[in-house]
C-alpha positions as CSV (number, residue, x, y, z in Angstrom):
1,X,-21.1,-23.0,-20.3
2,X,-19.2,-21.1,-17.8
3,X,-15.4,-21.5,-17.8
4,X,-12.7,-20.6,-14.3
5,X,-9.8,-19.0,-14.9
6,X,-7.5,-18.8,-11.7
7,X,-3.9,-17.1,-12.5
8,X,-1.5,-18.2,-9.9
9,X,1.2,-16.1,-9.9
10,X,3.5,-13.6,-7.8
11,X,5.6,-14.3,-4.6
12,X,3.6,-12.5,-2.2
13,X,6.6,-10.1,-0.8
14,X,5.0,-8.5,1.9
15,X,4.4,-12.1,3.3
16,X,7.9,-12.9,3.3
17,X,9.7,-15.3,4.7
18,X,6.9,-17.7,4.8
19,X,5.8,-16.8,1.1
20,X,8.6,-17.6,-1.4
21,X,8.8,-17.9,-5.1
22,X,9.4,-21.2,-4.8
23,X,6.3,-21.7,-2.7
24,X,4.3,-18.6,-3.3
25,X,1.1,-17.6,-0.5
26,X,-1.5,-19.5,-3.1
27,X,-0.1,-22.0,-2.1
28,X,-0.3,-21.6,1.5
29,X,-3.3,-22.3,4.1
30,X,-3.7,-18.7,4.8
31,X,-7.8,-19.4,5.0
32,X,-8.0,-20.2,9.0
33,X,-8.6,-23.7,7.7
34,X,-6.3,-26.5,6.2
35,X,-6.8,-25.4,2.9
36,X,-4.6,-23.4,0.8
37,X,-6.2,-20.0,-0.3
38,X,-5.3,-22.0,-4.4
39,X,-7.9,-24.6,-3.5
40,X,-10.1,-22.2,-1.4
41,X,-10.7,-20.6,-4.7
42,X,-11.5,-23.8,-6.1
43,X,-13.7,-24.8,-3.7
44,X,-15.8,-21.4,-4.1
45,X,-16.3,-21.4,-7.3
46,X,-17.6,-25.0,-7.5
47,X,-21.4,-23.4,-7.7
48,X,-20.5,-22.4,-10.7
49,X,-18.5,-24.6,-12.6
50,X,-17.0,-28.0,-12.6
51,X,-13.1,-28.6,-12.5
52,X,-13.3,-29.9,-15.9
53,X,-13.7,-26.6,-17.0
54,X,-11.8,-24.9,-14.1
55,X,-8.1,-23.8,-15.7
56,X,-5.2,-22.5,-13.4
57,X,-2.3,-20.2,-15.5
58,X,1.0,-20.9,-13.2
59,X,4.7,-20.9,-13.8
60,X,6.8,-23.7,-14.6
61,X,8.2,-23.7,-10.7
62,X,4.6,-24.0,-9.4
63,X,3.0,-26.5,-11.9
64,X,3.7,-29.9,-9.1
65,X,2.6,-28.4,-6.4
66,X,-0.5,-26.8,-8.3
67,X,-1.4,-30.2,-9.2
68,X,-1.4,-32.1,-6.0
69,X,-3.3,-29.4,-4.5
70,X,-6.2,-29.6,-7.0
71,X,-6.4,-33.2,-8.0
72,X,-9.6,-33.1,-9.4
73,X,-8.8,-30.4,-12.0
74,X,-7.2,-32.3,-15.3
75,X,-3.8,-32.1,-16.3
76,X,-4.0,-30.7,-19.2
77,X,-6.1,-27.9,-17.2
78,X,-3.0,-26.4,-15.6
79,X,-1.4,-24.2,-18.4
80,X,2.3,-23.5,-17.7
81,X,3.6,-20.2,-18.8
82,X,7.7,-20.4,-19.3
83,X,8.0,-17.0,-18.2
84,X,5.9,-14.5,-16.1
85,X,4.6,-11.8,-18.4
86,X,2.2,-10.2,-16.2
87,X,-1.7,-11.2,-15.9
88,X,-2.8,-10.0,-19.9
89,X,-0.8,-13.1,-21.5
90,X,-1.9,-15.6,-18.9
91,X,-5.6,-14.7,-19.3
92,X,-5.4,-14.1,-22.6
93,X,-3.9,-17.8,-23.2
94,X,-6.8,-18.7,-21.2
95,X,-9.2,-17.5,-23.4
96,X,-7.6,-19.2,-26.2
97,X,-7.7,-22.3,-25.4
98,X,-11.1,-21.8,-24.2
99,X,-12.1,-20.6,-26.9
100,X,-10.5,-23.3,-29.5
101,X,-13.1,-25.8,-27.2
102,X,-16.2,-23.3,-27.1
103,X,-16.0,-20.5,-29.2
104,X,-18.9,-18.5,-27.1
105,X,-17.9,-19.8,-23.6
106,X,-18.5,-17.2,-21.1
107,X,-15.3,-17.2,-19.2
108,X,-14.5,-15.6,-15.4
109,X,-11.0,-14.8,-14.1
110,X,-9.9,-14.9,-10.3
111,X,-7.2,-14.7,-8.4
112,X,-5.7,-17.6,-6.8
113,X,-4.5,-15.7,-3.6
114,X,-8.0,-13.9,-2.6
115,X,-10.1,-14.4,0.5
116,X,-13.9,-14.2,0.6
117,X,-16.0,-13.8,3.6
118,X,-19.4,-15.3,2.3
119,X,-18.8,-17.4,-0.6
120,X,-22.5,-17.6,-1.4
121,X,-22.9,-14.3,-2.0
122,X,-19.9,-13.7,-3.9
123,X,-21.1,-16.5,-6.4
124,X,-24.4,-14.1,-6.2
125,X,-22.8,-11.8,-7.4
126,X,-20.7,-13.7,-10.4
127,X,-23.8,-15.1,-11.6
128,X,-24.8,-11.3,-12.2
129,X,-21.7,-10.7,-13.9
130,X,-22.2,-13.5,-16.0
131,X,-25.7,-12.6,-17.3
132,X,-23.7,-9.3,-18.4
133,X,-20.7,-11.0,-20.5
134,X,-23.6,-12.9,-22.1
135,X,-25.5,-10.1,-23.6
136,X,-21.8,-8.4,-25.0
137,X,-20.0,-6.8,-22.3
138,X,-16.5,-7.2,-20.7
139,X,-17.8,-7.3,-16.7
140,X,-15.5,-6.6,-13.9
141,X,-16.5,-7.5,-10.1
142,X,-16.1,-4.1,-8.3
143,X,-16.0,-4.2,-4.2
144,X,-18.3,-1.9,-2.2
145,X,-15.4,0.4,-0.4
146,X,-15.8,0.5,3.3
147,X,-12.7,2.7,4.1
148,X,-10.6,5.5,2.1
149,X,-7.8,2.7,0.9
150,X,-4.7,4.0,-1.2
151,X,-3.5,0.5,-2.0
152,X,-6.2,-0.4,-4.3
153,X,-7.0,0.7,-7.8
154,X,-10.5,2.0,-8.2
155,X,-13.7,2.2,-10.7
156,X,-15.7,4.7,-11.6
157,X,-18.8,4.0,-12.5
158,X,-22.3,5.3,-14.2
159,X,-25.8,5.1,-13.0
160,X,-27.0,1.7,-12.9
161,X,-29.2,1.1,-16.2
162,X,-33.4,0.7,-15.6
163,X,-33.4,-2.4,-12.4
164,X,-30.4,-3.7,-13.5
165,X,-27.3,-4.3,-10.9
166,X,-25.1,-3.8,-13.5
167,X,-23.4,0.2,-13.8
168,X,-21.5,1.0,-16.2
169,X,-18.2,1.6,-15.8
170,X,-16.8,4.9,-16.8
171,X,-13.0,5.1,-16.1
172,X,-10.6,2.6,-14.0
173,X,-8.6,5.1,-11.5
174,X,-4.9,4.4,-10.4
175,X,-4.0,3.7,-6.5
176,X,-5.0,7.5,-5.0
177,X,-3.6,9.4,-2.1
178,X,-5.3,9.3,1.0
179,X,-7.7,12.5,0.2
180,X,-8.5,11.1,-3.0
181,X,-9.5,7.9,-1.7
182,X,-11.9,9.4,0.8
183,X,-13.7,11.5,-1.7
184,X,-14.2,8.2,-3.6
185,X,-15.7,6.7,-0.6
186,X,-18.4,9.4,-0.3
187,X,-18.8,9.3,-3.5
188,X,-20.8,6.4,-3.7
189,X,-19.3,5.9,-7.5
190,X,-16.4,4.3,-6.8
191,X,-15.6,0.7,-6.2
192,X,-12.4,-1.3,-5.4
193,X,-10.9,-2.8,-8.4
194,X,-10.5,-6.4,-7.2
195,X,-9.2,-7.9,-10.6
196,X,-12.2,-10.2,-11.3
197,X,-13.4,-10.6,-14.4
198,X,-16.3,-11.7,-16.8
199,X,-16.7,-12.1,-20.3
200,X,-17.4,-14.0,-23.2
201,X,-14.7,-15.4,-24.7
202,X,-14.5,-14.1,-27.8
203,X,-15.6,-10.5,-27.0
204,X,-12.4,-10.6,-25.3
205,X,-10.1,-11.9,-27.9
206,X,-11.4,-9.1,-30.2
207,X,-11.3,-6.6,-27.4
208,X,-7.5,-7.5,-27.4
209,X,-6.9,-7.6,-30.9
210,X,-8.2,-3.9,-31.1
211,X,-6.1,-2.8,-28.8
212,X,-2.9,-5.2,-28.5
213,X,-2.5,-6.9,-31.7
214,X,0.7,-8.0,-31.3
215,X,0.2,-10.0,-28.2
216,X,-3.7,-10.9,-29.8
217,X,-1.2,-12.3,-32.3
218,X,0.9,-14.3,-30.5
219,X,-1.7,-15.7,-28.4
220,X,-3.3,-17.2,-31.9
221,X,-0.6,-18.9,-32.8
222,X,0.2,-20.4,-29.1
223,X,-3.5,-21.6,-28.8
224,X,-2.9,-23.1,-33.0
225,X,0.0,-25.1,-31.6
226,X,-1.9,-26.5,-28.2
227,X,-2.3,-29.6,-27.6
228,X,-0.5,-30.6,-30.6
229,X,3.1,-32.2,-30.8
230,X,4.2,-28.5,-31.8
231,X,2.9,-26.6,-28.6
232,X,6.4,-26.5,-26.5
233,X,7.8,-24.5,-29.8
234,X,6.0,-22.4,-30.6
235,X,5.3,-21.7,-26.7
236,X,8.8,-21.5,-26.2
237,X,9.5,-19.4,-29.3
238,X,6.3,-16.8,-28.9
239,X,5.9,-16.5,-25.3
240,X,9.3,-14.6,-24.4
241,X,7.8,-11.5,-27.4
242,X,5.0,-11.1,-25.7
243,X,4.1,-7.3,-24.2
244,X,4.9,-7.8,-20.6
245,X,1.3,-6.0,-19.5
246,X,-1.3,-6.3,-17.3
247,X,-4.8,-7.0,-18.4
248,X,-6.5,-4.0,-16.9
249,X,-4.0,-1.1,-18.8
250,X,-3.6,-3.7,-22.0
251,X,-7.3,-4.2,-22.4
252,X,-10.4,-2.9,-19.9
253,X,-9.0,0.6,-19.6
254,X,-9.1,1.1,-23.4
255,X,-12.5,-0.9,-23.6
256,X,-13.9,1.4,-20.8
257,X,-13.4,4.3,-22.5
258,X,-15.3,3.1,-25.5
259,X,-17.9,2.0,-23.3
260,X,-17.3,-1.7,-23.5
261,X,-17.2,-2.9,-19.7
262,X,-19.5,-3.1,-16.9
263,X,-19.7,-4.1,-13.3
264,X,-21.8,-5.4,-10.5
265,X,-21.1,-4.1,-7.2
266,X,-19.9,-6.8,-4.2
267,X,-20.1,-7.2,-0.6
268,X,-18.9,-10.2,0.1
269,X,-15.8,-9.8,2.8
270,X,-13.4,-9.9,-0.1
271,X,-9.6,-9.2,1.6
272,X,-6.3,-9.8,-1.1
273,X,-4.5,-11.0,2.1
274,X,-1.8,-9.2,0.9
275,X,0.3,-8.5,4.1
276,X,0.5,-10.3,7.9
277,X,-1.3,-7.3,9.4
278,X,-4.4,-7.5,7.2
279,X,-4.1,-11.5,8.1
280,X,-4.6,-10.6,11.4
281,X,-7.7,-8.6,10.7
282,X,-9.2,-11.5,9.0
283,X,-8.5,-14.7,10.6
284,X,-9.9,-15.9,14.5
285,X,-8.2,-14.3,17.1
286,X,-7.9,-15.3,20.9
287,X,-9.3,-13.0,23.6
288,X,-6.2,-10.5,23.5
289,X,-6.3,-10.4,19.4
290,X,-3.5,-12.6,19.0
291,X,-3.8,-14.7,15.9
292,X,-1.7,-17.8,15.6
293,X,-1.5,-19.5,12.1
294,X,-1.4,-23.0,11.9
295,X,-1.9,-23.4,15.7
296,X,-2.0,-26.9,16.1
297,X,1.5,-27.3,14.9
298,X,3.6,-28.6,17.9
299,X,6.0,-27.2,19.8
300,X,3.8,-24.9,19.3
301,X,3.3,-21.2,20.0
302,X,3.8,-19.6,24.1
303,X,2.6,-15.8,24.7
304,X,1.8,-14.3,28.1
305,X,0.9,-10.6,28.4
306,X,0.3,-10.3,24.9
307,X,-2.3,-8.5,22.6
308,X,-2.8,-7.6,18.7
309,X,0.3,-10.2,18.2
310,X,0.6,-12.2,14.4
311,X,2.5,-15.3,15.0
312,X,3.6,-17.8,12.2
313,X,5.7,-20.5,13.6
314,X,7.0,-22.6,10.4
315,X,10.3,-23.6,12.5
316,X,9.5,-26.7,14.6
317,X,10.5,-24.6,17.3
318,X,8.9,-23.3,20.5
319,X,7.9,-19.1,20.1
320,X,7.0,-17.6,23.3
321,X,6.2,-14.1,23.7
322,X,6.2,-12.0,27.4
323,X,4.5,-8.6,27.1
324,X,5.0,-7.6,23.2
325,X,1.9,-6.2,21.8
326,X,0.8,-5.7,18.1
327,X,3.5,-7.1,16.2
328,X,4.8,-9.6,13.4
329,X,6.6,-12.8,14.3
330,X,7.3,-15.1,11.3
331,X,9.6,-18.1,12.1
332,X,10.8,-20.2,9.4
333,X,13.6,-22.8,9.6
334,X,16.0,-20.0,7.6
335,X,14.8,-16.9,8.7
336,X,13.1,-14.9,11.3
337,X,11.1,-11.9,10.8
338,X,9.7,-9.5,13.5
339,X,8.5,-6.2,12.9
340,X,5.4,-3.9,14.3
341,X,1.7,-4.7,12.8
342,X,1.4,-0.9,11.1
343,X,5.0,-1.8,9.5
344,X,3.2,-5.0,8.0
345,X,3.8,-3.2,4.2
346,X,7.8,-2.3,4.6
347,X,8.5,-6.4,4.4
348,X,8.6,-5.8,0.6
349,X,11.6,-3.9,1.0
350,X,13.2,-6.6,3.0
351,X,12.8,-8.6,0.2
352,X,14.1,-6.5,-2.5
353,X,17.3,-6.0,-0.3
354,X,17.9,-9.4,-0.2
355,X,17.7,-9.5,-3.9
356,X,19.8,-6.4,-4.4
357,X,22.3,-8.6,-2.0
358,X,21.9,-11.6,-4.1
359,X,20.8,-14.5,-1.4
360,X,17.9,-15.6,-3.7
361,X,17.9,-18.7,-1.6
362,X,16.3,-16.4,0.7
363,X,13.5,-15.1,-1.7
């Protein structure tokens, strides 16, 4: 019995203005087709499981919208945490209440806000994982590097055991500089830490009660209280404690070190979308590279002379472009956002001006 976890969180900064915390990029159609990259992820992993035993972890601002997007996924699938307390207590109240259905469940977390290339593969490559968690270990999905990237965390890894495709994995490594990163790549050792993960259910719960007991603890007596008249409580009471942590430097780096966790090496065209450049890279472009999102919206988008442009028109109004070439143009009914393609990371700090300001309206 397989069990999804999807943990739909975050803003999505560096997509700003069109992703907000009110309406975060999960729930966006950032995919090339109408659906939003939330029920992409759905969609993908329906090989695997069945949406009565898909669960998505989201914030109280997000729970409407989460359910009109995935109407086939039950109600009392989409668990609503009061407060964001980074990914370790949303997975971890996952696996609780998994666990108080089917104490050996085999459970797999992923991202609501990831996009894969061939979905197939990918749920190849899960169904490896899977046969790990199963015989006792804590299995992470690592991606096969094709560049020297600083913005992902990495793995380390062993030699693969006998014909298996599983390697064990040795030590999780923090973002590295550029000269880092490329000795990883020619390593052939590393792999990008995508944040997916595998396990069974309970090897995780006692995984986290070795090493967090505190938040093992007030997990338990969330998952005692679900479902039951008590549950908004004890939720309400427990949930603000909680260690605000995520699940990789709460639980896998620990378990790693005590040779607990193993992976199976992907490549599958995984991409975390995570600004409006790298959306460029991965969604259909016209002749000149320009990518338009949501093209079919009318008045539409105008561009003569143009190349290597990223045009999001979210207005209702007409954007037309003469002779620019490789930038950002973002137009939303409150705010407009141009900047070059290789400046595609500094949105963030647009962002956390306008916070420092105080116009959260904008954010």
């Amino acid at each position: 019995m397989f069990y999804a976890v999807i943990p739909a969180g975050g803003s999505g900064t560096r997509l700003w203005p069109l992703s907000r915390a009110g309406h975060p990029k999960f729930l966006h159609p950032l995919t090339g087709t109408p659906a939003s990259l939330l029920q992409a992820t759905v969609d993908r992993l329906s090989p695997l499981t069945s949406p009565e035993r898909t669960l998505v972890v989201t914030g109280a601002a997000h729970v409407a919208a989460v359910a009109r997007q995935l109407a086939g996924v039950p109600e009392e699938n989409i668990l609503v945490e009061p407060s964001p307390r980074d990914s370790c207590a949303a997975i971890a109240l996952a696996a609780a209440v998994i666990a108080a259905r089917d104490p050996e469940a085999v459970m797999g977390s992923f991202a609501a806000d990831h996009l894969i290339g061939d979905p197939a593969r990918w749920a190849e490559v899960v169904r490896q994982a899977i046969r790990g968690a199963e015989q006792g270990s804590l299995m992470t999905v690592g991606i096969t590097p094709t560049r020297p990237e600083t913005g992902y965390g990495y793995l380390e890894t062993g030699e693969p055991v006998g014909d298996s495709p599983l390697r064990p994995v040795i030590e999780f490594k923090e973002k590295p500089a550029v000269e880092v990163a490329e000795v990883y790549l020619r390593s052939g050792r590393h792999l990008w830490n995508a944040s997916m993960f595998v396990w069974r259910v309970d090897v995780f719960l006692a995984e986290l009660a070795r090493q967090q007991p505190a938040l093992h603890a007030g997990i338990t007596a969330i998952a005692a209280a679900w479902g039951s008249p008590e549950q908004d409580d004890v939720l309400g009471t427990v949930w603000p404690t909680l260690p605000k942590i995520s699940v990789d430097y709460a639980v896998m780096e620990g378990a790693a070190t005590a040779g607990r966790v193993a992976t199976v090496p992907g490549d599958f065209g995984w991409n975390d979308v995570g600004d409006f450049h790298t959306l460029g890279e991965v969604l259909p472009a016209d002749a000149a590279g320009n990518v338009v999102l949501g093209g079919d919206a009318k008045p539409g988008v105008l561009l003569r002379d143009t190349s290597g442009l990223v045009v999001v028109p979210q207005s209702g109004r007409l954007v037309a472009a003469i002779g620019v070439h490789d930038l950002i143009v973002v137009d939303t009914p409150d705010a407009l956002l141009v900047c070059p393609r290789d400046r595609a990371q500094d949105v963030k700090k647009i962002v956390d001006e306008l916070k420092e300001r105080g116009e959260e309206g904008l954010v």
